[in-house]
C-alpha positions, -999 to +999 in steps of 0.1 A: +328+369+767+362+360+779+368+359+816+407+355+815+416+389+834+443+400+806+421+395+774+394+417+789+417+441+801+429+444+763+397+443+746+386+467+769+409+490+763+412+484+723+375+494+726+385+534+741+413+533+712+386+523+689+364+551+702+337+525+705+316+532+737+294+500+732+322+479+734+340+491+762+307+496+782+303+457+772+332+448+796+324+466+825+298+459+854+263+474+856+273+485+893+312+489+883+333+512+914+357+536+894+381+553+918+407+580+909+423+611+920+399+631+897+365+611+904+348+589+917+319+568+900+293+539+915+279+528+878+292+519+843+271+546+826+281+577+855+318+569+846+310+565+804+292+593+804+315+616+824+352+600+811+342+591+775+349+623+760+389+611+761+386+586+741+389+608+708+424+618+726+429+585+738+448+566+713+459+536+725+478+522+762+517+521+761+522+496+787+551+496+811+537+466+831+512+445+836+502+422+861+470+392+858+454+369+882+423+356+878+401+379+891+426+410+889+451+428+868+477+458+875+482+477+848+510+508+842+512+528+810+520+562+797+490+585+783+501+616+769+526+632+796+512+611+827+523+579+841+492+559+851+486+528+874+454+509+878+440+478+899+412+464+885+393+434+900+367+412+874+337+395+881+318+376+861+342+380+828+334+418+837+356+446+851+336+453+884+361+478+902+392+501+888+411+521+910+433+548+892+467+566+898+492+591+883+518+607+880+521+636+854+565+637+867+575+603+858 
């Protein structure tokens, strides 16, 4: 698996507009951290099986920006009616942490 920060980023989300769960569960750490306004997750599998019933509505990102390092990406797009921004910080080739914001106004 890739560990440039932008192609797992990608694939990862290619894998929720695919609707293909083993995938995206593929990219993210066993222990992954998921923050958002909504909830708040300490495993992989806690945030798949609570979140993955979006991905039917999910459909694909619209990026508005995007920003890589090696070990973290910034990422802003438009889902649906809401302007959302996430940090997400890799490790080993693996999304480890994501930290979400947005903003159903913008």
């Amino acid at each position: 698996m890739s560990t440039n920060a932008k192609d797992i980023i990608r694939r990862y989300y290619d894998a929720w507009a695919a609707s293909d769960r083993d995938a995206a569960r593929a990219f993210l750490q066993d222990d992954l951290k998921f923050r958002s306004p909504q909830d708040s997750f300490d495993s992989a599998d806690a945030f798949l099986d609570a979140c993955w019933q979006y991905a039917e509505s999910f459909g694909g990102v619209d990026m508005l920006q995007d920003v890589y390092e090696p070990d973290k990406a910034y990422i802003a797009y438009r889902l649906n009616e809401f302007t959302v921004a996430e940090f997400h910080k890799i490790r080993d080739g693996k999304i480890a942490e994501v930290y979400v914001t947005m903003n159903p106004t913008v």
